[in-house]
KEPA-92081 format. One record per atom (N, C-alpha, C): z, y, x negated. Coordinates in steps of 0.02 Angstrom, whole numbers, padded with zeros to 5 digits, always signed. Layout:
REM KEPA-92081
ZYX...
***
This chain:
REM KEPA-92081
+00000-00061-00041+00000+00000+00000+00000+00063-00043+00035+00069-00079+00038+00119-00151-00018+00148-00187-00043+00088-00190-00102+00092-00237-00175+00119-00192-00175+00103-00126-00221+00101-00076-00187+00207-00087-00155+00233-00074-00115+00282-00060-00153+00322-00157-00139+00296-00180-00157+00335-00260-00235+00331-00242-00263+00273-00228-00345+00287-00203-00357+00333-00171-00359+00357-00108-00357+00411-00072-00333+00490-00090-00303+00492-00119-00267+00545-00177-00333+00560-00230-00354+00500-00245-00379+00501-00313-00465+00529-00292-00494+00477-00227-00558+00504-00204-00562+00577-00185-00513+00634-00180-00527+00690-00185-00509+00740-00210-00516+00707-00267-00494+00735-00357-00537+00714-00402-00605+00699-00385-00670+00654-00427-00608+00588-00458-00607+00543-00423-00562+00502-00470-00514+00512-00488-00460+00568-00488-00416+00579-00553-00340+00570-00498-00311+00584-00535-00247+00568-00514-00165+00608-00535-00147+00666-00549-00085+00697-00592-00024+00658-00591+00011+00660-00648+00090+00626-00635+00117+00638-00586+00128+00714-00560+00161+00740-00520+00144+00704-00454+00101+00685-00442+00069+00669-00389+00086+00609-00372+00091+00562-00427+00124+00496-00434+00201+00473-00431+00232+00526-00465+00290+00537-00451+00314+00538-00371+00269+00599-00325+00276+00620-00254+00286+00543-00202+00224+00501-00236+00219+00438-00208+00276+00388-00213+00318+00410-00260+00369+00367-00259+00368+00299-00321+00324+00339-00364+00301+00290-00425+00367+00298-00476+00371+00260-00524+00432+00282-00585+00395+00295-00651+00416+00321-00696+00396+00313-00751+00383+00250-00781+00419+00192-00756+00394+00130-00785+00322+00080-00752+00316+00132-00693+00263+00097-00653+00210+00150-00649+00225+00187-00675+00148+00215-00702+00137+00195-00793+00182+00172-00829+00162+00161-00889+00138+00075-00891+00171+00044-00818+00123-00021-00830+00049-00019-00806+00038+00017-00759-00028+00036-00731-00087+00066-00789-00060+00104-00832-00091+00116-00881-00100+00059-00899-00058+00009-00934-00062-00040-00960-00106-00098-00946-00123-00107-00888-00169-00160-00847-00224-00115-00841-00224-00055-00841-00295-00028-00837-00310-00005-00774-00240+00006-00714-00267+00049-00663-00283+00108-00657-00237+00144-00710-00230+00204-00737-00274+00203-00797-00308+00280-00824-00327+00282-00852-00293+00372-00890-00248+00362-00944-00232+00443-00971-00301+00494-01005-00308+00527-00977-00368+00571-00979-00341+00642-01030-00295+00682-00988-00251+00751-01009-00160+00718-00999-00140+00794-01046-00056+00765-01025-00032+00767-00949-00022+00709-00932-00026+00724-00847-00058+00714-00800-00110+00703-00825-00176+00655-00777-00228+00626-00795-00227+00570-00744-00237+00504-00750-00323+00481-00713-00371+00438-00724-00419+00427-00708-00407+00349-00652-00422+00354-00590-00397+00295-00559-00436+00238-00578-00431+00189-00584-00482+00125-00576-00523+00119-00645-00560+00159-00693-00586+00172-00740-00583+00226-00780-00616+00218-00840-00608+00287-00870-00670+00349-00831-00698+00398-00849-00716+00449-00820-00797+00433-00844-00837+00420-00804-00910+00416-00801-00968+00459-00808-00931+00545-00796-00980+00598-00805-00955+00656-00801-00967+00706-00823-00925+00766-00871-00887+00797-00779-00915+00802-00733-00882+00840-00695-00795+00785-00686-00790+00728-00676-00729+00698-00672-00692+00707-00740-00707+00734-00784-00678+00762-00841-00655+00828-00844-00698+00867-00808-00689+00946-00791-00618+00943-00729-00643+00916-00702-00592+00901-00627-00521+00877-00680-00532+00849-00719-00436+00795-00757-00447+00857-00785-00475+00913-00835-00441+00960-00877-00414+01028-00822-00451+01035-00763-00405+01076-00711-00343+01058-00683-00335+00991-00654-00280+00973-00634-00227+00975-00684-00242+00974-00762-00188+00951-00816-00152+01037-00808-00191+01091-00813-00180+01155-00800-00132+01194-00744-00121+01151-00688-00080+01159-00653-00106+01163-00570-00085+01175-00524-00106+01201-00453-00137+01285-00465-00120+01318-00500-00172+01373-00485-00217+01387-00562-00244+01325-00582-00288+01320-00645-00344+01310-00583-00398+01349-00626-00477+01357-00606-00518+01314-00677-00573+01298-00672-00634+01302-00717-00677+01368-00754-00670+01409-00785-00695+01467-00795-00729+01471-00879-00776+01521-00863-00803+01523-00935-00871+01492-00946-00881+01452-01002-00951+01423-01003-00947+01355-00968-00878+01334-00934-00866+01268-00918-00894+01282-00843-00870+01331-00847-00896+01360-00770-00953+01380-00748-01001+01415-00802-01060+01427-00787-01107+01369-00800-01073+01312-00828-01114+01259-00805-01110+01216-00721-01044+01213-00718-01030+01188-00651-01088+01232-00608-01098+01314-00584-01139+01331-00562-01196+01328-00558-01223+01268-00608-01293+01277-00633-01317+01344-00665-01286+01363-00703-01315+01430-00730-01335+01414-00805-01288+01344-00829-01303+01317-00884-01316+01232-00875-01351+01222-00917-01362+01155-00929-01310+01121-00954-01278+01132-00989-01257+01083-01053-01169+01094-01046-01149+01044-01064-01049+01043-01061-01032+01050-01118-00995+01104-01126-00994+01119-01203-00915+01073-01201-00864+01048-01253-00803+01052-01242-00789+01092-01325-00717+01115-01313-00656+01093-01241-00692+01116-01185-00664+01092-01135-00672+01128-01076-00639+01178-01058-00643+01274-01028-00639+01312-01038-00574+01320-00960-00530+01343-00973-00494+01325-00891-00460+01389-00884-00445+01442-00836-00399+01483-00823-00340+01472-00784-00294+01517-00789-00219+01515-00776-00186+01568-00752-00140+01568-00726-00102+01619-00684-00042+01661-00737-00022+01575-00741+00055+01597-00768+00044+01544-00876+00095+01533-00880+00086+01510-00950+00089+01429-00962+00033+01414-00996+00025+01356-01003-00030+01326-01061-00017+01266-01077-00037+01256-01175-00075+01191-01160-00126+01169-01193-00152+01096-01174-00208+01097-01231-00190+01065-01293-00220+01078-01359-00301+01042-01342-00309+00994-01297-00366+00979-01272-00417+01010-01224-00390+01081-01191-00425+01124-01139-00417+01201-01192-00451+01213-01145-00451+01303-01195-00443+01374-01129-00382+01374-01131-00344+01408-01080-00362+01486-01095-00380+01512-01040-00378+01577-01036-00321+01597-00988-00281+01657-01003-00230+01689-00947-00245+01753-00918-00254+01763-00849-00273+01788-00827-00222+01852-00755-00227+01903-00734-00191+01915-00660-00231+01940-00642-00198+01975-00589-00258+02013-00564-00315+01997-00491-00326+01908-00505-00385+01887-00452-00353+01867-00395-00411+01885-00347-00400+01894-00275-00425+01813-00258-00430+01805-00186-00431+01747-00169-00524+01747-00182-00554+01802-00153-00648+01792-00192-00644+01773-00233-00627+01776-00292-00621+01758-00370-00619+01687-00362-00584+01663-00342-00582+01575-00333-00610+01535-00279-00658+01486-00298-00703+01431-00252-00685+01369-00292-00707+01343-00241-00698+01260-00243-00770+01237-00228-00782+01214-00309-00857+01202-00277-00860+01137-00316-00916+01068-00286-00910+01013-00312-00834+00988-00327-00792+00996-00283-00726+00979-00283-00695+00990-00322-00693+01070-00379-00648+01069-00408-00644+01153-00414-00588+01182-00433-00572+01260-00400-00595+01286-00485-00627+01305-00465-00684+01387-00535-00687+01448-00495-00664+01475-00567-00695+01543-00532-00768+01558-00505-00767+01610-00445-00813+01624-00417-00883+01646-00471-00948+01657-00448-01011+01645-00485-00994+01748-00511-00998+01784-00464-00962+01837-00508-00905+01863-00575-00852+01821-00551-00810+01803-00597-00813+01798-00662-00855+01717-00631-00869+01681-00717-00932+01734-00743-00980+01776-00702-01036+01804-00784-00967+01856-00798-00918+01901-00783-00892+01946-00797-00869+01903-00859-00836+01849-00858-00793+01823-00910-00857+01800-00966-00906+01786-00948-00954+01747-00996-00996+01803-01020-01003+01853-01007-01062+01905-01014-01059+01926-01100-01010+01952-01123-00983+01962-01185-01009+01900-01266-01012+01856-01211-01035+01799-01251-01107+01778-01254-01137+01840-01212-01209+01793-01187-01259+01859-01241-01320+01850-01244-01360+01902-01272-01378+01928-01197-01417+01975-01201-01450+02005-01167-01478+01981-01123-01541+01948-01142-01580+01915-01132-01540+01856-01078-01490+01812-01113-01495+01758-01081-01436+01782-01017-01396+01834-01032-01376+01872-00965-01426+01875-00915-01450+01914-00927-01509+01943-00885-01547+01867-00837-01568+01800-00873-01589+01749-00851-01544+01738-00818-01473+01722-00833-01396+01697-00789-01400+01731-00720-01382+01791-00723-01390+01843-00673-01429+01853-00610-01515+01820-00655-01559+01818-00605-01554+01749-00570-01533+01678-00601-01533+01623-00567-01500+01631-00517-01425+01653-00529-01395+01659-00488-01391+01699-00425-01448+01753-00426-01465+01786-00368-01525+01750-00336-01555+01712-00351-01613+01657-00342-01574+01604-00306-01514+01583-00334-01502+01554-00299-01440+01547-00249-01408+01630-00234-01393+01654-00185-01329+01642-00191-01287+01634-00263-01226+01625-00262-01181+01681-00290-01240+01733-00308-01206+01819-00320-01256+01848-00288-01214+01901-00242-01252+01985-00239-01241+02029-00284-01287+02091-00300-01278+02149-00326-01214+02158-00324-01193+02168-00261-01132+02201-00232-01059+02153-00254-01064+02101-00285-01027+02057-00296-01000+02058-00359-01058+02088-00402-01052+02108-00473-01030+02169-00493-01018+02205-00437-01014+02294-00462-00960+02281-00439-00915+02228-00377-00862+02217-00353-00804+02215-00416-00840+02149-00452-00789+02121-00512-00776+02173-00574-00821+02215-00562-00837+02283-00619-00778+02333-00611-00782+02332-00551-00760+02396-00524-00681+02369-00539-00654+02313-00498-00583+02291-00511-00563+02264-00574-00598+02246-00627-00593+02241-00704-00634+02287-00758-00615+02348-00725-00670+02392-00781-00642+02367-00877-00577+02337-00851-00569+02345-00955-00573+02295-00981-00610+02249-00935-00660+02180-00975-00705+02182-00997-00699+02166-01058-00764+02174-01127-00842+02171-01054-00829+02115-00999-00897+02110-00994-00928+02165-00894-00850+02211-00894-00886+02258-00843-00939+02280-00860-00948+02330-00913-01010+02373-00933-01073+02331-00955-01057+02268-00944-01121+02216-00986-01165+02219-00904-01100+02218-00860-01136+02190-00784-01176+02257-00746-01142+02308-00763-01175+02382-00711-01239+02371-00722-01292+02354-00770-01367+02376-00746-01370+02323-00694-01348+02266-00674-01361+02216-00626-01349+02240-00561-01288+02288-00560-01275+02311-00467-01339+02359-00455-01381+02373-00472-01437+02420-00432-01470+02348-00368-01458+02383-00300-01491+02341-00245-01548+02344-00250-01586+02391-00263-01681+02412-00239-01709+02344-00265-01713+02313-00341-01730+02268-00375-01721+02206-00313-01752+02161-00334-01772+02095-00333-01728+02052-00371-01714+01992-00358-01705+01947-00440-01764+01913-00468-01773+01920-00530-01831+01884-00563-01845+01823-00577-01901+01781-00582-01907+01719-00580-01899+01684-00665-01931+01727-00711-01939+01729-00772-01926+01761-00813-01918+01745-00878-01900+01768-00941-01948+01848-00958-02005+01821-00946-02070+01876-00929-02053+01957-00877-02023+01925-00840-02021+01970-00775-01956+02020-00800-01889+01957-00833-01837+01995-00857-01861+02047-00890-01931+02050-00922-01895+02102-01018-01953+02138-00974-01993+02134-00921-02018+02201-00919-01993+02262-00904-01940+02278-00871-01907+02354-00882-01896+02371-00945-01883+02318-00997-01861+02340-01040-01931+02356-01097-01990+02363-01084-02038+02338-01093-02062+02400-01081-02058+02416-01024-02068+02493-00991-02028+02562-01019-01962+02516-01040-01924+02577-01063-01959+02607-01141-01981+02534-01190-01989+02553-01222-02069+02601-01237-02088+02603-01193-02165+02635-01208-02154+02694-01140-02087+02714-01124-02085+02756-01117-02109+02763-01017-02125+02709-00984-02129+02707-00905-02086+02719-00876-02111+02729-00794-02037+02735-00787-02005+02686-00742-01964+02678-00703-01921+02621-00716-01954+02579-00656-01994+02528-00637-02009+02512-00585-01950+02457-00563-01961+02441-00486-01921+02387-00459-01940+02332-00452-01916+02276-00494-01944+02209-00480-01926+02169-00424-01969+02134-00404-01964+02072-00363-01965+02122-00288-02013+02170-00287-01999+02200-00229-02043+02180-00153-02057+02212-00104-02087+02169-00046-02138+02232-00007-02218+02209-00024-02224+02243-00012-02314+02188+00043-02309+02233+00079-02363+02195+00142-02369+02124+00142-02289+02096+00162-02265+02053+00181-02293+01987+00111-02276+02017+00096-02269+01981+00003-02227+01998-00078-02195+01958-00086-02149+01990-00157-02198+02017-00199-02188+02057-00260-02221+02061-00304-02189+02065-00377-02203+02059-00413-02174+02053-00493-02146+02094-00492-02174+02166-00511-02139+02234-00500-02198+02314-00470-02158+02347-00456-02184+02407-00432-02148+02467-00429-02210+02505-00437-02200+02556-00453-02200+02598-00385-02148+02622-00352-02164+02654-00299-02186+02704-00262-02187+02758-00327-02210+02825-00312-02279+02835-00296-02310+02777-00379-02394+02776-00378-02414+02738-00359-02363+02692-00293-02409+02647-00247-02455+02584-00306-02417+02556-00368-02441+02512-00415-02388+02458-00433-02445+02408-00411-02398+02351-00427-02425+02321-00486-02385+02288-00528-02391+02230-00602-02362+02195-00577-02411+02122-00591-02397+02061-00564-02394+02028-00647-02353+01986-00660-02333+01973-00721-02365+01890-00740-02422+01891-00760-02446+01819-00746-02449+01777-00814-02441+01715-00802-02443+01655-00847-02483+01606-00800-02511+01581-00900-02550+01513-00848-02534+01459-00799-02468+01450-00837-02438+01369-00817-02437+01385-00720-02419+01446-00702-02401+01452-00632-02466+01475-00596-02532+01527-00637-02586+01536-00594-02658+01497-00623-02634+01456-00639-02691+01438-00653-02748+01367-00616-02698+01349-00562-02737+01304-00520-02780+01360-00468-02829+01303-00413-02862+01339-00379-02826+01342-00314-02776+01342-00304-02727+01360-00239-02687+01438-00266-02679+01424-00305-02650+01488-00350-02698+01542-00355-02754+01502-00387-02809+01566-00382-02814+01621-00309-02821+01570-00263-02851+01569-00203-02794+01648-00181-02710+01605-00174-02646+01652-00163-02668+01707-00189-02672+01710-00254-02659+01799-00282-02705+01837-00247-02785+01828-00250-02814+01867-00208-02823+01866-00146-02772+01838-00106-02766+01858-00042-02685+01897-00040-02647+01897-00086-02601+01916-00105-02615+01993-00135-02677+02013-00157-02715+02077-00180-02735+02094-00128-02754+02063-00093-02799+02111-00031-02737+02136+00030-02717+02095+00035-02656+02124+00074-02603+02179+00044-02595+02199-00004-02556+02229-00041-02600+02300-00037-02678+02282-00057-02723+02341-00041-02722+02384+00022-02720+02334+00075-02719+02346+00123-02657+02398+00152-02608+02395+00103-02546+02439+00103-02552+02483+00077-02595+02507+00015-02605+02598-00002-02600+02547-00097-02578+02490-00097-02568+02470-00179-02617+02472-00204-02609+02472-00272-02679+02439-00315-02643+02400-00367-02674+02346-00388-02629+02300-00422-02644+02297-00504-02599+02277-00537-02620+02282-00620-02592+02207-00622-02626+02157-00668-02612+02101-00685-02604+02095-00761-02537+02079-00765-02520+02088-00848-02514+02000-00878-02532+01988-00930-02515+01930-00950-02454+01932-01031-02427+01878-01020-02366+01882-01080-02400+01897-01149-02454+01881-01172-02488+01893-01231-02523+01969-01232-02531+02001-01191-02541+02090-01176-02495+02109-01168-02419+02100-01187-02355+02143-01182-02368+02189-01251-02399+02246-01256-02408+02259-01311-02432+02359-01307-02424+02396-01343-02431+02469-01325-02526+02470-01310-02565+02427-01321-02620+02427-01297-02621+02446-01199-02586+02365-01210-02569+02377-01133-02533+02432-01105-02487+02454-01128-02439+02522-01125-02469+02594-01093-02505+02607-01159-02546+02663-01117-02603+02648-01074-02622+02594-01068-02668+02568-01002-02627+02583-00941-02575+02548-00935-02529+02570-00879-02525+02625-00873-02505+02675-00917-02475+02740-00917-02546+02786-00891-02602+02757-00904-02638+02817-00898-02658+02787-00790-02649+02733-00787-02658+02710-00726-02620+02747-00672-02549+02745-00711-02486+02783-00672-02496+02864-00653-02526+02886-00728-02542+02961-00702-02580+02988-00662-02667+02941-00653-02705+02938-00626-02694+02933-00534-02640+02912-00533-02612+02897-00442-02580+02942-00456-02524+02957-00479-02484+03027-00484-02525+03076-00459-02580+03089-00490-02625+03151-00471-02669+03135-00412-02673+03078-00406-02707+03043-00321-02642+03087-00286-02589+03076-00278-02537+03086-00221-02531+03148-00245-02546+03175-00281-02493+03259-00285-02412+03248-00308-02400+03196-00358-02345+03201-00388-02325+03246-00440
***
């Protein structure tokens, strides 16, 4: 009956199981050290235990280094921006936050106050900080670049708003990674699909454009980016994505409809990121400027 009772416990904890928990059940210290012993138990962290086997795949490992952390330990950090899919790969230790004080030479504890109940989700059954949260805490660590990719997945895939990020900014301005996050709260923008799409503002900044909005919507179609004053859109193209004949087919009906809205379209490719292209744009931009009377 006990053991049926630690199962049930254990299936919604990926497997795992805490002393404390065992203790609650009415276990002793000598009957959890024979259970180890036969192999029902499995010691993972100080304090918790793997039921039935050892741990099969990094999240039931993530799940035993939160529980070892206490009832208000989260997942946070790069441990966390993998749980979100924002990263691939499980780095260890595994990265865990904390309320109050606590040591676990096998986890890598951050201490934290301050977070509200947003700040903390339970996602894939185990409590991380929220997808805002963790870039505030991870941003400092990331380049530019691979911010900027983080940022956009995660608005792609709808687990941060703008408004979510200027949130965590605003209530931790004296974290190394508030000021990393402010260019991200502008709403007008889009999130980007690509690495390509990321560096064109920055692309623009440097040859001197001015700032267009990506991923914007214009005659009932997204577009790479645009320029809104001069009614010009740059569509940011690579082969791998236009180069079938369904693709073909999309963009120019994807052009004509956009025309049909007052646009005219510029098609840039990643190998023309270059001041050739630069003042091509620029003289395009002025050329509508003086169309509209800007």
């Amino acid at each position: 009956m006990i053991d049926a009772a630690i199962a049930a416990i254990a299936a919604t904890q990926l497997g795992n199981i805490t002393r404390k928990q065992l203790l609650q059940l009415g276990l002793s210290d000598t009957d959890i050290a024979y259970r180890v012993k036969i192999g029902r138990l499995h010691r993972l962290f100080r304090g918790v235990y793997a039921v039935g086997h050892p741990p099969t795949d990094p999240l039931q490992w993530a799940s035993a280094a939160v529980l070892a952390c206490g009832d208000r330990a989260m997942l946070s950090h790069k441990s966390a921006m993998t749980l979100w899919g924002l990263w691939k790969r499980w780095d260890r230790p595994f990265e865990v936050t904390v309320a109050g004080d606590r040591r676990l030479n096998s986890v890598r504890i951050h201490y934290v106050s301050g977070l509200l109940r947003r700040d903390v989700r339970v996602h894939q059954g185990i409590r991380v900080t929220s997808p805002a949260r963790t870039l505030l805490d991870q941003a400092p660590s990331m380049t530019r670049r691979s911010l900027t990719r983080a940022v956009n997945n995660a608005r792609l895939g709808k687990l941060v708003r703008p408004a979510d990020l200027a949130d965590v900014a605003e209530r931790f301005p004296t974290r190394p990674g508030a000021p990393l996050l402010k260019p991200f709260t502008d709403t007008q923008s889009g999130p980007t699909r690509s690495g390509w799409e990321d560096d064109f503002p920055t692309f623009c900044k440097r040859y001197r454009l001015p700032t267009p909005i990506m991923s914007a919507n214009v005659g009932g179609h997204e577009v790479d980016a645009l320029f809104p004053d001069e009614k010009v859109i740059v569509e940011l193209d690579s082969w791998a994505f236009h180069s079938s004949k369904q693709a073909f087919e999309d963009d120019r009906d994807k052009d004509a409809d956009t025309a049909a809205a007052g646009c005219v379209t510029v098609r840039v490719t990643w190998e023309r990121q270059n001041e050739r292209e630069a003042r091509r744009l620029a003289q395009i931009l002025s050329r509508r400027r003086g169309r509209f009377g800007l």
